[in-house]
C-alpha positions as CSV (number, residue, x, y, z in Angstrom):
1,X,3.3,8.9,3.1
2,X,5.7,10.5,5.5
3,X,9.5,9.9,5.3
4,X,11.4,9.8,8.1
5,X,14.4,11.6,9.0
6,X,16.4,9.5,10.6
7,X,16.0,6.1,9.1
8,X,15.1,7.4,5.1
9,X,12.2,5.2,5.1
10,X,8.8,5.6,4.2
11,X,5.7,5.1,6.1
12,X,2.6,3.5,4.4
13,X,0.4,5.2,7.8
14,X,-0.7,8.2,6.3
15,X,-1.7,6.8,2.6
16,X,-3.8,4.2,5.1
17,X,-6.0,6.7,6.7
18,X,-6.6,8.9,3.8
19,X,-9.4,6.5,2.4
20,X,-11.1,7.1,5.9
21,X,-10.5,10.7,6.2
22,X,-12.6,11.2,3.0
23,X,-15.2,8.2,3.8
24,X,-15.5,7.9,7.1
25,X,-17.5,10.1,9.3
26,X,-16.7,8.8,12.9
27,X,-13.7,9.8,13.9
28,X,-13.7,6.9,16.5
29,X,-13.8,4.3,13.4
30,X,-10.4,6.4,12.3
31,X,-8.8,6.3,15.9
32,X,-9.9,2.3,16.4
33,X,-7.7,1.8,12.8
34,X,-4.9,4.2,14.1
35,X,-4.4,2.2,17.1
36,X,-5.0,-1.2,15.2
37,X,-3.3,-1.2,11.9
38,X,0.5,-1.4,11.6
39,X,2.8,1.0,10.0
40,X,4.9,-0.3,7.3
41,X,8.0,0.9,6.3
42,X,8.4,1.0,2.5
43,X,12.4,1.4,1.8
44,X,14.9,0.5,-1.5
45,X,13.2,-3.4,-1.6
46,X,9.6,-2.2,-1.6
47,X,10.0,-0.1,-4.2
48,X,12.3,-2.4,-6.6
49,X,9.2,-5.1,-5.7
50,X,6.7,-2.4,-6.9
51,X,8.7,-1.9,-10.1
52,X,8.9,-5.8,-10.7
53,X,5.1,-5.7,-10.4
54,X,4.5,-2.9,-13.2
55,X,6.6,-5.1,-15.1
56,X,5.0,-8.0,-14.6
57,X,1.4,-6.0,-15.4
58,X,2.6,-4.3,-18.3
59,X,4.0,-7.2,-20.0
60,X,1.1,-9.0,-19.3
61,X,-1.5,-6.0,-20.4
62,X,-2.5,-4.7,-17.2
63,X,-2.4,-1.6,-16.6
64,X,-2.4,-0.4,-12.6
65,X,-1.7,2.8,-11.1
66,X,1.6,3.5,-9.5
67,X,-0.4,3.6,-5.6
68,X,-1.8,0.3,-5.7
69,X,1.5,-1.4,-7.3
70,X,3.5,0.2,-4.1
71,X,0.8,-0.9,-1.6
72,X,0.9,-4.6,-3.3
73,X,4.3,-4.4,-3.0
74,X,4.4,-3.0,0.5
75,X,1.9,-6.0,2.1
76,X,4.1,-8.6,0.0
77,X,7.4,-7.5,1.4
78,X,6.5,-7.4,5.1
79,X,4.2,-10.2,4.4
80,X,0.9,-8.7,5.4
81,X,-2.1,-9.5,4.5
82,X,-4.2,-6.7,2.3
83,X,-8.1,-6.6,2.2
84,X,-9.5,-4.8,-1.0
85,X,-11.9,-4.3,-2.9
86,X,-10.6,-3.3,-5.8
87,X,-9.8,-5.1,-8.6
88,X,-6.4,-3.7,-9.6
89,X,-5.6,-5.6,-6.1
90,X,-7.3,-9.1,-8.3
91,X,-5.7,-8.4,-11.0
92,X,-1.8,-8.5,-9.4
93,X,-2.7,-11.2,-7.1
94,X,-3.5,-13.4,-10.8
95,X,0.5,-12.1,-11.7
C-alpha cells in the first residue's frame, strides 16, 4: 500500500501488483494490469467496513486474515467487483 501525503489515504495499487510481481514473468502482463486496473483509495470507511467484517467472521467461526478482510472491504466500499480464487473471498461473500 502506499499512503499519500496530501490526502491521508491509502492506495490498494501496490498490494495489487505484488501477486504478479512474484507470479508473473512478463512484465508486459504487469504493465497491461497497471494501465487497466483502478486504484482504490482505502480511507477511515474502508477500514471500519474491514473491522465489521472480522466481526462478522469471527462471530460466525471464520477465521480470515487481516489482507483479505481490507481487500473485501475495499471492492465493497467503492463497489467494485473482485475476482478470486481463494476461498477466504467465498467465505465472506456467504457473511
Amino acid at each position: 500500500m502506499r499512503r499519500r501525503a496530501a490526502t491521508g489515504k491509502w492506495s490498494m495499487r501496490p498490494w495489487r501488483a505484488l501477486p504478479l510481481c512474484l507470479y508473473s514473468r512478463e512484465k508486459k502482463v504487469l504493465r497491461d494490469f497497471e494501465r487497466l486496473l483502478p486504484e482504490l483509495e482505502i480511507d477511515d470507511s474502508v477500514w471500519r467496513g474491514a473491522y465489521e467484517l472480522a466481526r462478522k467472521a469471527r462471530s460466525g467461526g471464520v477465521s480470515i486474515p487481516a489482507t483479505d478482510l481490507l481487500i473485501a472491504a475495499c471492492a465493497q466500499h467503492h463497489d467494485a467487483d473482485l475476482e478470486h480464487s481463494d476461498s477466504d473471498f467465498t467465505q465472506l461473500e456467504k457473511l
